[in-house]
Every structure is written in structure tokens, then in C-alpha cells.
N, C-alpha and C positions, 0 to 999 in steps of 0.2 A: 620397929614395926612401921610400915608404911602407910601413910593416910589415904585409904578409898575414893578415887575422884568420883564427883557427882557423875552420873553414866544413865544412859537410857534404857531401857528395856531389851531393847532390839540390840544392845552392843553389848547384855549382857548372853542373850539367848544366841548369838555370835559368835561368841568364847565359847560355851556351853559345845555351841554343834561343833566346835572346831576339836574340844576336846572329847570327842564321840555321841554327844546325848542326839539323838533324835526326837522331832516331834511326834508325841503320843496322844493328845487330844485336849481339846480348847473345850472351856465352861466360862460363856460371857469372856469376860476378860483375863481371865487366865488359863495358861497354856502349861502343861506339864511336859515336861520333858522327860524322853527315859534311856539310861542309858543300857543298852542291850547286854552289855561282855558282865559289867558290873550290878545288874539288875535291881537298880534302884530308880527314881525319880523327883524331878522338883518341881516345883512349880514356879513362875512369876511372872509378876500381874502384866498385862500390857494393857496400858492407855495412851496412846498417840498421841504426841506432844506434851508428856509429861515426863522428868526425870522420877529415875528412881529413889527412894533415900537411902544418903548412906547407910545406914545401917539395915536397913532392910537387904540392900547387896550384896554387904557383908553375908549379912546368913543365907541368902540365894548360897553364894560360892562356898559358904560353909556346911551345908546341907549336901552341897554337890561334891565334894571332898577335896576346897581349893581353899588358898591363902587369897591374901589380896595380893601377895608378892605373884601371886600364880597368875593371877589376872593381868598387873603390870606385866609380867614378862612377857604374857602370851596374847597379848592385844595392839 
């Protein structure tokens, strides 16, 4: 299993569009993502200039239906 690098917000919601999600609408600092074909959504938080934690990104990409292997590949 691969160890999660520390990653920003904006490089995770980057992967996210790349892999179809669109943006569906922001509350304060977080933005939800949805993806249309597979009709689901996530959320993750965005504060400017701060990283995400790992583990929190983990479950970003696991809520969203990705490994972290899915992230190294596709980033």
C-alpha cells in the first residue's frame, strides 16, 4: 500500500475533475463535488495555503471511489 503524500486541496479537487466530478456548490469553505454519470458527491474543505491531512485525503478519494494508488497514477 502506498503512503499518501501531503497534497493541497486544489490538487486534490484537480484529480477529482480530471476523473469527471464537477463543481456543484461551495458552503464557506467547502466545495462539493458531484459527479454526474455516477451520481454521487464529496466534499473537501478548501483553505488557501494550507495542506490537506493525510488522512483526511485518504477518505476524500475514498468516498470518491479511488485508492491512493489511483491518485499516484493519475496525478
Amino acid at each position: 500500500m502506498s503512503r499518501m503524500p501531503q497534497v493541497t486541496a486544489l490538487e486534490i479537487i484537480r484529480f477529482l475533475k480530471y476523473q469527471g466530478f464537477i463543481e456543484d456548490r461551495q458552503s464557506g469553505s467547502h466545495l462539493t463535488l458531484l459527479h454526474e454519470y455516477r451520481n454521487f458527491s464529496v466534499t473537501v474543505p478548501v483553505h488557501s495555503g494550507c495542506d490537506v491531512g493525510r488522512g483526511l485525503a485518504v477518505r476524500i478519494l475514498k468516498d470518491a471511489g479511488f485508492s491512493v494508488e489511483d491518485y499516484l497514477r493519475g496525478r
